[in-house]
C-alpha positions, -999 to 999 in steps of 0.1 A, spaced: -69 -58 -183 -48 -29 -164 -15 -46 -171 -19 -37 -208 -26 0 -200 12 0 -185 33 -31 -202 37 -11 -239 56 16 -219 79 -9 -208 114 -2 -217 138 -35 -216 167 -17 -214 163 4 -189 137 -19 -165 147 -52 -168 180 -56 -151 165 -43 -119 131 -63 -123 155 -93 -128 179 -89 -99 145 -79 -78 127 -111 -92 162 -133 -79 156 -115 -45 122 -120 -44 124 -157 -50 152 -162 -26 128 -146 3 97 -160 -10 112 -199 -6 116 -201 29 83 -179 37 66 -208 20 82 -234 44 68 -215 74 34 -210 67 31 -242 53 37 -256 86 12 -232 101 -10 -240 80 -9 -278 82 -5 -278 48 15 -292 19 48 -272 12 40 -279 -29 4 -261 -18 22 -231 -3 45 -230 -32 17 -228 -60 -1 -206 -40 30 -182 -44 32 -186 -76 -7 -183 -86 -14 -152 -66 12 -127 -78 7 -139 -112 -34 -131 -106 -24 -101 -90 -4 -89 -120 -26 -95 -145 -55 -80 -131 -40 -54 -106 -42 -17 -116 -8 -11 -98 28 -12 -117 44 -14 -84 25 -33 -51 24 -72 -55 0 -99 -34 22 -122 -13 13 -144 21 42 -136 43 35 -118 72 20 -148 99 8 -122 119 -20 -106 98 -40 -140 99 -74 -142 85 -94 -149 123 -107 -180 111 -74 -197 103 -69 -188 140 -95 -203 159 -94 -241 167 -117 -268 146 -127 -302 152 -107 -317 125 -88 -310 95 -114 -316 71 -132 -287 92 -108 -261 93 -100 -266 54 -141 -268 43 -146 -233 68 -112 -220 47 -121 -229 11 -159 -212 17 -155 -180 34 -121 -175 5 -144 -181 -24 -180 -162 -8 -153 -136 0 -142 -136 -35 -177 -133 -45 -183 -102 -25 -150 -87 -37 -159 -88 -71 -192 -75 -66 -183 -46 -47 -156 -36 -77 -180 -41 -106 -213 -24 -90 -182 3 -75 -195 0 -39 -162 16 -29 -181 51 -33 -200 42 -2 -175 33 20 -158 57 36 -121 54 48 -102 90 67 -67 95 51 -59 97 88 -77 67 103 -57 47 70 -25 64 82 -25 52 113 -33 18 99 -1 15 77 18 30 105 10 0 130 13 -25 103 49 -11 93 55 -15 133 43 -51 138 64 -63 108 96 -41 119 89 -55 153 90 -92 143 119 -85 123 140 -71 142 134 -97 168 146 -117 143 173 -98 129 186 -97 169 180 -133 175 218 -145 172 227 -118 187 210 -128 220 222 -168 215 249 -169 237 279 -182 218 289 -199 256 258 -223 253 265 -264 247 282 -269 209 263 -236 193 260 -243 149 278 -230 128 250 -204 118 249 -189 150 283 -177 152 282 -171 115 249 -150 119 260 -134 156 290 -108 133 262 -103 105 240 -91 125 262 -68 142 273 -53 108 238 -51 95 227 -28 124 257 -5 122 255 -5 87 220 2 81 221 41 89 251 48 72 247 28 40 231 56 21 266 78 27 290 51 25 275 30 -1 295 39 -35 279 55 -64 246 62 -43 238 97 -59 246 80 -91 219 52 -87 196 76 -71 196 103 -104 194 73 -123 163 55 -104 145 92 -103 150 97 -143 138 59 -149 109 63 -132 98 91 -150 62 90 -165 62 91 -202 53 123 -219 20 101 -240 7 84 -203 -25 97 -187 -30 119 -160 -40 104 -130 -74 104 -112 -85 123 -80 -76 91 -63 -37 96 -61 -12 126 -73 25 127 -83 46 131 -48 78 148 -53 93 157 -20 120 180 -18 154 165 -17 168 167 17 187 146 46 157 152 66 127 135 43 144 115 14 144 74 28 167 54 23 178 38 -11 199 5 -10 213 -9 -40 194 -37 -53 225 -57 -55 234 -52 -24 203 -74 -14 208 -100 -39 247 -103 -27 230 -109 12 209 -135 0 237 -156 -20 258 -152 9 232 -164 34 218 -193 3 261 -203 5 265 -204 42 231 -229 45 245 -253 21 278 -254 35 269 -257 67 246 -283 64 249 -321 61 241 -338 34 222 -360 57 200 -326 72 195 -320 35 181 -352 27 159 -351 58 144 -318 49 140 -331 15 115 -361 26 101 -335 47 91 -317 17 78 -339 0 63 -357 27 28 -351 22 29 -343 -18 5 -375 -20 -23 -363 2 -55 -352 -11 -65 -316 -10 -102 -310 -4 -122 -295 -34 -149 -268 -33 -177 -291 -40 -166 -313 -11 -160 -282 10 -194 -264 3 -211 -298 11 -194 -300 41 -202 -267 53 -240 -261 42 -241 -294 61 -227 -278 93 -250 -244 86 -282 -267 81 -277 -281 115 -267 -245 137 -282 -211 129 -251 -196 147 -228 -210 125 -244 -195 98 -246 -161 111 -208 -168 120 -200 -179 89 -219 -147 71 -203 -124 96 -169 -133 89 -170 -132 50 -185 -93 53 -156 -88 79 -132 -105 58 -140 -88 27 -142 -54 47 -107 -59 54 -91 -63 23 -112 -36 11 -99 -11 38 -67 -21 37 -63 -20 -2 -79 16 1 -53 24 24 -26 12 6 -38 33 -24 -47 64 -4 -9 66 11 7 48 -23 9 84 -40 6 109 -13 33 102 15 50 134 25 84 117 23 96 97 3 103 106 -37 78 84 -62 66 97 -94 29 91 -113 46 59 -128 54 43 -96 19 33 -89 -1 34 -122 -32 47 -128 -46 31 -94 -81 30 -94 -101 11 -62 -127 -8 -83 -102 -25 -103 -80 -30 -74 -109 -47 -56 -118 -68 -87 -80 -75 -87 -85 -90 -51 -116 -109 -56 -103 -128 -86 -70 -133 -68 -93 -150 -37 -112 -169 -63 -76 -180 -83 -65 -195 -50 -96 -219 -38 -78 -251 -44 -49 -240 -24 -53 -222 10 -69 -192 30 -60 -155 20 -47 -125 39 -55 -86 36 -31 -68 11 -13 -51 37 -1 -86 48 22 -81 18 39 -49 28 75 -55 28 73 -73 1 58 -44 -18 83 -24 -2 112 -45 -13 94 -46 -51 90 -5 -46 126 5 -39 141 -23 -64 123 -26 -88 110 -10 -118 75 -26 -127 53 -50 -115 74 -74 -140 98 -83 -110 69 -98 -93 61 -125 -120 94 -128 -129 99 -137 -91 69 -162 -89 82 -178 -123 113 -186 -103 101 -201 -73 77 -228 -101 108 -234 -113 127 -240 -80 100 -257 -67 96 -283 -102 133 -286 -99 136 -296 -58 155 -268 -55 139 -254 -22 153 -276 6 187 -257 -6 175 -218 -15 173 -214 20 181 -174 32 185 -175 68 161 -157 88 183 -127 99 194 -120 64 157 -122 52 150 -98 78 176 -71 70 163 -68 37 130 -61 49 136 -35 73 157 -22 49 128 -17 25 100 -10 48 110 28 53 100 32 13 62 30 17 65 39 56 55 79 62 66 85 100 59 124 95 22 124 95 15 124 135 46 153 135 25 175 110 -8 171 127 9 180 162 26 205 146 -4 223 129 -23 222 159 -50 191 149 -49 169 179 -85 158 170 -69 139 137 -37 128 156 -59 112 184 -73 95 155 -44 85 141 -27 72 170 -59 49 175 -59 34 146 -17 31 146 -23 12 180 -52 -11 165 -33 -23 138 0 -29 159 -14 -46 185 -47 -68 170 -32 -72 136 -42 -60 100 -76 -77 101 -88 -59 133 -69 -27 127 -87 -20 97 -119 -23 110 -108 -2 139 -97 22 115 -129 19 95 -151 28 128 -126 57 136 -132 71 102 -169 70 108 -169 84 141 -143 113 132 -166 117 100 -198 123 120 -183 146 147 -154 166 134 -165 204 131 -172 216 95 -143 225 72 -155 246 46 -187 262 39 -198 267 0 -222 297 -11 -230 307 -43 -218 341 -61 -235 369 -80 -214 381 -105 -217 390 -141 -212 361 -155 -188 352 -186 -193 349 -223 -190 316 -229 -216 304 -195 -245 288 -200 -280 300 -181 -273 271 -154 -237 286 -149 -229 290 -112 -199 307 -97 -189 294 -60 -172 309 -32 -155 278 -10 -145 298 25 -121 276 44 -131 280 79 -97 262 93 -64 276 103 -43 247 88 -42 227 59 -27 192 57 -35 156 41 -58 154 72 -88 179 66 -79 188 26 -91 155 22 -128 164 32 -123 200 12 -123 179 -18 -156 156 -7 -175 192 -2 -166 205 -37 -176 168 -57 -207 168 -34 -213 210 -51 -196 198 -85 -220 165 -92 -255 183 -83 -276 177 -110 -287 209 -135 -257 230 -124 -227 236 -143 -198 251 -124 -176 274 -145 -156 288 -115 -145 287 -78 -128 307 -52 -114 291 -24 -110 319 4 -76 308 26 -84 339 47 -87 321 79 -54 300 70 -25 311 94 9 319 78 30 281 75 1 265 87 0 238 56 26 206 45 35 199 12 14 174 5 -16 193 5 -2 217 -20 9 189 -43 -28 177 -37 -38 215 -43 -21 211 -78 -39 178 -88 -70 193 -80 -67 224 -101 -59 207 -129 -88 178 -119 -107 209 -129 -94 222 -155 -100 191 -175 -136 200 -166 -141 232 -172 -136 251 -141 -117 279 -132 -102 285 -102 -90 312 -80 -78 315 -45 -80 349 -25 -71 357 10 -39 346 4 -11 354 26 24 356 8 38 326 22 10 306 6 13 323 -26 48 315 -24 43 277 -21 17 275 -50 40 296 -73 70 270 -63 47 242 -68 36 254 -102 1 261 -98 0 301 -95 1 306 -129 -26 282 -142 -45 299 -115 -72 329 -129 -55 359 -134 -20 342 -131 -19 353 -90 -40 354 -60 -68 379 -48 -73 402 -25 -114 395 -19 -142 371 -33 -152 401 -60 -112 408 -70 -112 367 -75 -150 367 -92 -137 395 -119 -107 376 -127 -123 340 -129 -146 365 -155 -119 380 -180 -102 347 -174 -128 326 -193 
């Protein structure tokens, strides 16, 4: 289980006040999420509740992440099917219980037998992705956020929450960009966070699949940190103005709407796969429907999981470190999925992870460990055993503060500025696509948008790199099947975009079968000076050491000094052979030679 490859390293002292105070936030936001897509849903509120407590708890255990958590909050990213219109109830929940389980079927399949290796998602094409996601949620919230705002306070006997929530609303948008200067002790909490998240000295370097992102410190890329008090404080305020404001008689009607329907039956799988093998017996298009839309639906999560995890450690702005997402690794993450589908089948349709984003967000910048998020679900069993709901209840505008407030720790609004920047309008046309997809149809149909962008980019984008072997002596230590290669980098920039498929080339030469590599020189020649971002060198550095571990050497020639400038600052020109960069491919062979 991947939550015993991180829980030993937990440290009480340091970790747990945040993952509490996060856990009280979390169950404060989670409450009245439940309430709303219960009633979407045309489903018990005690359904929605153990659903919210089941799936983070699944997640948890079996998620290789320390940080992103599974929730159900974003109504927007809707599965299509819970979407289209049935003949009956019994319908819509049969069609909802089978294609969640045969999608949790798939899922776990395609993690054990590691199908992820055949599916190919651009880190563009996933950027854009994430970037139209983060604007559909900010949209909705700030719609929300604004909503008192644009009540008039003139109309017929206005509540009590609408003039309470028309000032708060105010504040929290003048407040929002200048909390991070105002806000006292901020540097404090910041050198603090940025030491506690340190990796410890014993943990394991990471796979190929992420890197360590530390971005310089600057007014211009570091996001904004907010206290996590500071959310908890909004949410008692906005739990103390509810129950005030209410009547004891709106209470006690919310109450027996609660609990209205606890009595009802809730169909099981048995019944549910009757039902439906009944209804595919009779049509052969609902059938194929029904098999189309569990491929598509477990496409989805699958793209959208891989680009949570291609962007969780590589964002050019904000400041994580290797412990802020674990050892992420997709296979287990799309185990972790399929067994969260298959935890829920007595409850109700599932979403794509990305439907979860602010709340990962809100876990990412508060948080220390994935700990907040079952603290957080133990909560809302316990509010939910105890009645407690009908009173938790965080206002919308507060609820939507928080999230926009959090959203800008995952969000990376630099990428479409560094591919215009570096001249790659092939990839920025790309991303834009995919960034409109995902705004506009949701997260389901975004990511297959992004998926067939990635595909399309994949097959028609000009060649990056070209590989050819060298003859040189070689060194004492090579075997007969030794092979020295020269990688020439036929681009003029260098960015997450296109370093990306320099990596893919050099597995594809690295895997062949009967060759052992004991060395490569990757020619920059053609790069032009300042032509790169800083993610690529940080990649750079994950990749040198990638093959180190394996027994390569590398060297880079052609170099101009600007580059050599950045490696040396990022820490790699040293490890690299002959502790600087070359002049040629033979200056780079020779010291790859003396170096082994």
């Amino acid at each position: 289980m991947p939550v015993l490859e991180w829980l030993p390293s937990y440290r009480p002292r340091i970790h747990l006040a945040h993952d509490v105070t996060t856990a009280v936030v979390l169950a404060c936001l989670i409450l009245p999420e439940d309430m709303v897509l219960a009633s979407t849903l045309h489903v018990p509120v005690q359904t929605s509740v153990v659903m919210s407590v089941a799936v983070p708890l699944l997640y948890a255990l079996f998620g290789s992440s320390r940080f992103l958590c599974f929730g159900t909050e974003e109504t927007s990213s809707f599965a299509p099917w819970i979407r289209t219109t049935y003949d009956s109830d019994v319908h819509r929940q049969a069609v909802g219980l089978v294609l969640t389980s045969l999608t949790g079927v798939l899922l776990v399949g395609m993690g054990a037998t590691k199908l992820h290796r055949w599916i190919y998602l651009s880190r563009v094409a996933g950027g854009g992705l994430l970037a139209g996601a983060v604007l559909s949620i900010a949209t909705g919230e700030i719609t929300v956020l604004l909503q008192p705002a644009m009540t008039p306070l003139v109309a017929p006997s206005p509540s009590s929450n609408q003039v309470f929530f028309l000032p708060l609303a105010a504040i929290l948008l003048a407040a929002l960009p200048f909390l991070r200067t105002y806000t006292p002790g901020w540097d404090a909490s910041r050198r603090a966070a940025s030491v506690c998240r340190l990796p410890p000295k014993t943990q394991p370097r990471r796979s190929s699949l992420t890197i360590k992102v530390a971005a310089p410190k600057s007014r211009a890329t570091s996001t904004l940190h907010l206290p996590n008090r500071l959310f908890l404080g909004l949410c008692l305020c906005g739990i103390a103005v509810h129950v005030i404001s209410a009547d004891d008689s709106e209470l006690h009607v919310l109450e027996r709407a609660l609990t209205a329907r606890l009595d009802e039956p809730i169909m099981g799988v048995r019944h549910a796969f009757g039902y439906v093998i009944e209804l595919v017996g009779s049509s052969l298009a609902a059938a194929f429907q029904l098999g189309f839309n569990v491929v598509l639906s477990a496409l989805s999560i699958y793209l959208s999981a891989a680009a949570l995890i291609q962007h969780a450690g590589r964002a050019t702005t904000k400041e994580t470190s290797d412990a802020a997402f674990g050892e992420l690794r997709m296979h287990k993450e799309i185990v972790a999925y399929g067994l969260v589908c298959l935890g829920s089948l007595g409850f109700t349709p599932l979403f794509p992870p990305i439907a979860c984003f602010a709340r990962s967000a809100l876990v990412l910048k508060c948080a220390r460990t994935q700990v907040a998020s079952m603290l957080a679900a133990a909560l809302v069993g316990l509010c939910a055993y105890c009645n407690l709901y009908a009173y938790i209840l965080v206002p919308a505008p507060v609820r939507a503060a928080i999230f926009l407030a959090a959203l800008p720790t995952i969000c990376d609004v630099t990428e479409l500025r560094t591919l215009l920047r570096l001249g790659l309008y092939g990839d920025a046309m790309v991303w834009t696509a995919g960034c409109a997809a995902s705004a506009l149809c949701g997260v389901y149909y975004g990511s297959l948008t992004a998926y067939t962008l990635s595909i399309i980019h994949q097959r028609w984008q000009p060649a990056v790199v070209s590989v050819e072997a060298i003859v040189a002596a070689p060194p004492p230590s090579a075997t007969e099947t030794s092979q020295l290669y020269k990688v020439f980098l036929h681009a003029k920039a260098l960015c997450f975009s296109n370093w990306e498929r320099v990596e893919h080339v050099i597995d594809h030469v690295l895997d062949a079968p009967g060759v052992e590599t004991h060395g490569l020189v990757l020619d920059v020649s053609q790069l032009v000076d300042m032509h790169w971002d800083d993610e690529c060198i940080r990649r750079i550095d994950t990749w040198e050491r990638r093959l180190h571990m394996l027994g390569c050497c590398v060297a880079v020639a052609g170099s101009t000094k600007a580059f050599e400038s950045a490696l040396e600052r990022a820490g790699i020109l040293h490890r690299l052979a002959g502790g600087r960069t070359c002049h040629g491919c033979v200056d780079a062979a020779s010291a790859i030679s003396l170096h082994a």
